[in-house]
C-alpha positions as CSV (number, residue, x, y, z in Angstrom):
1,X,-275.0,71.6,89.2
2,X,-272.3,68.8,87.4
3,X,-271.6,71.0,85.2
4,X,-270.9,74.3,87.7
5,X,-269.0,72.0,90.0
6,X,-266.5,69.7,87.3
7,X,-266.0,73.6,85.9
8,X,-265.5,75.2,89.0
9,X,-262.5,72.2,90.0
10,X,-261.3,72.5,86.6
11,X,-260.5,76.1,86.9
12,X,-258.9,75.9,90.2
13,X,-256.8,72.9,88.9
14,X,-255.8,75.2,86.1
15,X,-254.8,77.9,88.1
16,X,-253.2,75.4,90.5
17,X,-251.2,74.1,87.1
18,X,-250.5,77.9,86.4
19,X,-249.3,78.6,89.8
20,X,-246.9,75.6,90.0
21,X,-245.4,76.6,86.6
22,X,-243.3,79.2,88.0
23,X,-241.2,77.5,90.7
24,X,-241.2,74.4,88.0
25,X,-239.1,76.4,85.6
26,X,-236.8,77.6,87.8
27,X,-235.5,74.2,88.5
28,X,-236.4,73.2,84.5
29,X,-234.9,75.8,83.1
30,X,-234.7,75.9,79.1
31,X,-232.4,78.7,77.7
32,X,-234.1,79.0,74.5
33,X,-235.7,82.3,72.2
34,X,-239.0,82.8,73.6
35,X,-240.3,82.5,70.2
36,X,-239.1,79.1,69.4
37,X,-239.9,77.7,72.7
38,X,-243.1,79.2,72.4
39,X,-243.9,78.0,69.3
40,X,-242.1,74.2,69.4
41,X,-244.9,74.0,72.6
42,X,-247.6,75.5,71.0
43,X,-247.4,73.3,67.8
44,X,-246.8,69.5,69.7
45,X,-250.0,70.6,72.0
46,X,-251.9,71.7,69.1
47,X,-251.4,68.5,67.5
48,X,-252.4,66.2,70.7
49,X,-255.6,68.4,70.7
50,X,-256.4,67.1,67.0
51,X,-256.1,63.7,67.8
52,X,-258.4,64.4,71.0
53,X,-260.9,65.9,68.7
54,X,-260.4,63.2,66.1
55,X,-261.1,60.3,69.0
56,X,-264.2,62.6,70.4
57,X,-265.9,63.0,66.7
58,X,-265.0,59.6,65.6
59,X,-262.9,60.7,63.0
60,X,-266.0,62.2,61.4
61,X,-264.3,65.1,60.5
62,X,-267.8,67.1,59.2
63,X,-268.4,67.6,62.9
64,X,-265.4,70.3,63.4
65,X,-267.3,72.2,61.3
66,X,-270.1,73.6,63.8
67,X,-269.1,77.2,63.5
68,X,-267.1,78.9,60.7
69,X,-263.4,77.9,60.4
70,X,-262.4,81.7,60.4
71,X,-263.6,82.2,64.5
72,X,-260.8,79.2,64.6
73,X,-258.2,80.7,62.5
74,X,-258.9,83.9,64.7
75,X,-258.3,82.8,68.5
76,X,-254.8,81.3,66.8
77,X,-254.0,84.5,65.4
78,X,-255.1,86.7,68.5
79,X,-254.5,84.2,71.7
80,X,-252.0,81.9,70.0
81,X,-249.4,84.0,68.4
82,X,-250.3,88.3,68.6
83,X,-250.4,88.1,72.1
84,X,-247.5,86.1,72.5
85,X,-245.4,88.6,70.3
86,X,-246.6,91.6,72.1
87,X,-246.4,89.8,75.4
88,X,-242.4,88.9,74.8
89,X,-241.5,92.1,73.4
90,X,-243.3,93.7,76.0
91,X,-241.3,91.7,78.5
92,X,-237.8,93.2,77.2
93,X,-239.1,96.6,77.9
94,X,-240.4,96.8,81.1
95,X,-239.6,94.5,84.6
96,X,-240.5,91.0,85.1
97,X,-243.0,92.1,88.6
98,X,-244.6,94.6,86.4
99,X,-245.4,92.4,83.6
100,X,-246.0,89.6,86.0
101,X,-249.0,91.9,87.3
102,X,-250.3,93.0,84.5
103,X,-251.0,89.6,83.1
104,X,-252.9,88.7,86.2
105,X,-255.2,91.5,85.2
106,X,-256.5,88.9,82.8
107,X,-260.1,88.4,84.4
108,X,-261.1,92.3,84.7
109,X,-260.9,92.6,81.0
110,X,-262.7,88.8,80.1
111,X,-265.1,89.8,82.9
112,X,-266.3,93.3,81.4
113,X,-265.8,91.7,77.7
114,X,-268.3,88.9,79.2
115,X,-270.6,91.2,80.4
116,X,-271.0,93.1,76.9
117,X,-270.3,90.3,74.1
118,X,-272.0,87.2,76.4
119,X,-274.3,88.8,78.4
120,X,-272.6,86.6,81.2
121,X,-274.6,87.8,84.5
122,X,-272.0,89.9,86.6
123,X,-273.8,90.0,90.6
124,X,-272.5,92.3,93.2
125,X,-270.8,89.7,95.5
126,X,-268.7,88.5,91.4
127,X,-267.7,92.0,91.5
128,X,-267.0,92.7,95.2
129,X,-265.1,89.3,94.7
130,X,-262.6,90.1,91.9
131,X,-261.8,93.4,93.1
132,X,-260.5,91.9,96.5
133,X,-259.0,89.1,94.8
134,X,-257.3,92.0,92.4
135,X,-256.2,94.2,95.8
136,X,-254.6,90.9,96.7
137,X,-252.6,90.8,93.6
138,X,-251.7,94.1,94.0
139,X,-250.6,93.4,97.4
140,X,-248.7,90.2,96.7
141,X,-246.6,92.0,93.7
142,X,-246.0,95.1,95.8
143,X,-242.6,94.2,97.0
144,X,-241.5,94.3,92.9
145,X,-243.7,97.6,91.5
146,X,-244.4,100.7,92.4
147,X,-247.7,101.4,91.9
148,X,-247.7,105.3,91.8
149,X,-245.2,105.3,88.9
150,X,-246.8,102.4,87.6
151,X,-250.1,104.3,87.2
152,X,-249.2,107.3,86.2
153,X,-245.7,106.6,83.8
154,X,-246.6,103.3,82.4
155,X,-243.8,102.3,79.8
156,X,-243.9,101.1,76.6
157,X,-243.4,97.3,77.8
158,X,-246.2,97.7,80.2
159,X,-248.6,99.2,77.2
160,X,-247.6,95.9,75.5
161,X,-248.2,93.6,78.2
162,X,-251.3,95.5,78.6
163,X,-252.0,95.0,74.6
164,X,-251.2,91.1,74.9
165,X,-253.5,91.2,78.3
166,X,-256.2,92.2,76.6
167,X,-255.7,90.1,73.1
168,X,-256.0,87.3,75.1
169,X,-259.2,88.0,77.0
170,X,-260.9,88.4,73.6
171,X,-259.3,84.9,72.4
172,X,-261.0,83.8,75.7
173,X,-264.5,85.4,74.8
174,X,-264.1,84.1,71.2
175,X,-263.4,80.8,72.6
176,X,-266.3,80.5,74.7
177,X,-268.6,82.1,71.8
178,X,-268.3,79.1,69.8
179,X,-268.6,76.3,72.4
180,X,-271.8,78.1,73.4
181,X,-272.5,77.3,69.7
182,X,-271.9,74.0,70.4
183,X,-268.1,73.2,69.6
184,X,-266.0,71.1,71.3
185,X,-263.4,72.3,73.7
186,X,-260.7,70.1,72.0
187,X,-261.0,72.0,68.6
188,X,-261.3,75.5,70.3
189,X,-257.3,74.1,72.2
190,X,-256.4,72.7,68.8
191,X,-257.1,76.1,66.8
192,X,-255.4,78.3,69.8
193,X,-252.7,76.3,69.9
194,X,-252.1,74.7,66.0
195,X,-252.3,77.9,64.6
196,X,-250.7,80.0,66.6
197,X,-247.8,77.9,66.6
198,X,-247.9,78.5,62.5
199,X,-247.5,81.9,62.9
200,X,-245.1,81.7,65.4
201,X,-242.8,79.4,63.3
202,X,-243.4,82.1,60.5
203,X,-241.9,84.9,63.0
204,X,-239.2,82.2,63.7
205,X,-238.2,81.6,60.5
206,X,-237.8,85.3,59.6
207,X,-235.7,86.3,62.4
208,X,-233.3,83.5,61.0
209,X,-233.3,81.2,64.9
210,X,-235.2,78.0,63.2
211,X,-231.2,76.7,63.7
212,X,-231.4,77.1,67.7
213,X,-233.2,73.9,67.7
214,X,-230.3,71.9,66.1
215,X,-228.5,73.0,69.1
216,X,-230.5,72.0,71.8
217,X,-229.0,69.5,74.4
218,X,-230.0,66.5,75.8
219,X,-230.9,68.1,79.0
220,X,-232.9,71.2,77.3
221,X,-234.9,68.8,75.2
222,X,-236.3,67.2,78.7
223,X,-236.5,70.4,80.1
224,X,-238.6,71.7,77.4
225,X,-240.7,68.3,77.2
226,X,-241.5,69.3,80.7
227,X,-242.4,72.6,80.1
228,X,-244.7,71.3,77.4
229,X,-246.4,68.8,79.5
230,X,-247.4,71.7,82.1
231,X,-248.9,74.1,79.8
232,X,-251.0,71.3,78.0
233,X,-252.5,70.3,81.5
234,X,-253.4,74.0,81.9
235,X,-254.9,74.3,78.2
236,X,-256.8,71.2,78.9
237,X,-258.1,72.1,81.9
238,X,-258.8,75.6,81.2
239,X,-260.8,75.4,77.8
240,X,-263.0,72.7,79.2
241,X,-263.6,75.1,82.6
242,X,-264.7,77.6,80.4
243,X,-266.7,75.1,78.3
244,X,-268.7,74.6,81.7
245,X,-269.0,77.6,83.5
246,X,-269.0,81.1,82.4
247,X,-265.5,82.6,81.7
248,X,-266.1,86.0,83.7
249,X,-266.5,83.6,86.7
250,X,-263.3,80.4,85.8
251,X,-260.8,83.6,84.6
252,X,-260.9,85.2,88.2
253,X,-260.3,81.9,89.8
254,X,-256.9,82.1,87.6
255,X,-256.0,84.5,90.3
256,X,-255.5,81.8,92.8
257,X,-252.2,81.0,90.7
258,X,-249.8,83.5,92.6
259,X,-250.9,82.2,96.0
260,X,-249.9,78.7,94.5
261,X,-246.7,80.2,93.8
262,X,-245.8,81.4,96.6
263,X,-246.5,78.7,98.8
264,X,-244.5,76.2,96.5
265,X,-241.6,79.0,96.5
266,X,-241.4,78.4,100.1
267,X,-241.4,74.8,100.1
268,X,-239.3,74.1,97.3
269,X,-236.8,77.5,97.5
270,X,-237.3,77.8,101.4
271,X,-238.1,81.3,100.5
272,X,-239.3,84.0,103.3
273,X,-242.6,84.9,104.3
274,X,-243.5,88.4,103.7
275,X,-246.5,89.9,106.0
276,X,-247.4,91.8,102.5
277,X,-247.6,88.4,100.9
278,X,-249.7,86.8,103.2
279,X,-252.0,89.5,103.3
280,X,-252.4,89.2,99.6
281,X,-252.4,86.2,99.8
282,X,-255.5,86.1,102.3
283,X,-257.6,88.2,100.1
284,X,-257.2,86.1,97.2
285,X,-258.2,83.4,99.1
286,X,-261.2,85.2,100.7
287,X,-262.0,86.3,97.0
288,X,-261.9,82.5,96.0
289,X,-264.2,81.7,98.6
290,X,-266.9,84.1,97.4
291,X,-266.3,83.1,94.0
292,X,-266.8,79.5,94.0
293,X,-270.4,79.9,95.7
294,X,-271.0,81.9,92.6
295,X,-273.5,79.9,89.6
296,X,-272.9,81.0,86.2
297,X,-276.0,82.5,84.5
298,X,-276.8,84.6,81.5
299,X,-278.4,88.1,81.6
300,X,-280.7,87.2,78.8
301,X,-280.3,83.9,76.3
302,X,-277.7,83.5,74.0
């Protein structure tokens, strides 16, 4: 029960992480190629990860060797760069509440990949849970889509966000394939992020912007330090969630992070209150409830 507690608190912290991002970088904003920004964070967090693992293994580097180097080289590729290309380009084509949405579709797809490829056990009250905690989402994005159009005309943007969505829930499956195996959560964040970042700085360096970060000012260089320091909270606490409890049941908490949002919009921004909103917002929460009670179990061994 340690185990399904600590993972339990460390997705909701993640999602709490997640959900203060937004209003964060509205006040830290950094006016850089989402590439490059991307890829500058993704590389200093992947290297913090390898000292982590290097501390937790002693600097008995035989031990990152538990599972094959290519399910590694693999969540970088499909989590820590692919996604991120489709996701961005995605992003031009279509509007920020639409690809904000889509995102948070995350869990449906890990969920239903869980299922099949981990034979994670999916109950009734999981299910009932995640599709009130998804109406909610719906709910809360409501005032920025339109979801008859949305349905039934996606754009080529939302197909890519969609693509991205779903690249990532498989880096999330893959992830929590080999920790089952018995790797440690540290090299699993150190893969995702390390070699994503490689690729990333590949794409940089043929589009020819490697020389936007001899520009950067004083101001974007704190900016983007702080950017960096919130997404390796979230990486840190979401690969060791996932490491405890299954990721079906940590990814729907993850929809907490819009709720977090919005409450921090209001007390930082003094934004309004829409009913809409806090009607969302209650489902979620509802959804939350019913979802922490939840143990993680397997259908069969694995």
């Amino acid at each position: 029960m340690k185990k399904e507690y600590l993972g339990t608190l460390f997705a909701i912290i993640t999602a709490f992480i997640s959900g203060l991002a937004i209003p964060i970088n509205k006040i830290f904003v950094v006016d850089l190629d989402p590439t490059v920004f991307t890829a500058v964070r993704a590389l200093f967090i992947g290297i913090i990860f390898f000292i982590l693992a290097s501390f937790q293994s002693k600097f008995n580097y035989k031990k990152f060797r538990k599972v094959s180097w290519k399910y590694l080289l693999a969540i970088g590729l499909i989590g820590g760069s692919f996604a991120f290309l489709m996701f961005f380009t995605g992003l031009k084509l279509t509007t920020a509440g639409r690809g904000a949405f889509l995102h948070k579709t995350i869990p449906l797809y890990i969920t239903i990949f869980a299922f099949i490829f981990l034979k994670e056990k999916i109950s009734r009250r999981q299910a009932y849970a995640l599709i009130i905690m998804l109406i909610g989402t719906l709910i809360l994005y409501s005032t920025q889509i339109t979801p008859s159009d949305f349905w039934l005309n996606p754009s080529l943007g939302d197909l890519l966000v969609i693509g991205a969505t779903i690249l990532w829930s498989i880096e999330n499956i893959i992830g929590k394939k080999i920790m089952i195996k018995g790797e440690s959560n540290f090299i699993v964040s150190f893969a995702r992020m390390f070699f994503g970042a490689i690729i990333l700085f590949a794409v940089v360096l043929l589009q020819d912007k490697l020389n936007l970060l001899l520009t950067l000012t004083i101001q974007q260089i704190i900016n983007l330090s702080i950017s960096t320091i919130i997404l390796f909270g979230y990486v840190f606490f979401w690969y060791w969630s996932i490491k405890l409890i299954n990721v079906s049941k940590a990814s729907t908490l993850l929809l907490l992070a819009p709720v977090i949002s919005l409450i921090f919009g209001i007390i930082i921004f003094n934004e309004p209150i829409p009913i809409l909103q806090l009607f969302g917002s209650t489902l979620i929460l509802i959804g939350t409830f019913i979802i922490v009670k939840i143990r993680s179990e397997f259908a069969v061994a694995v």
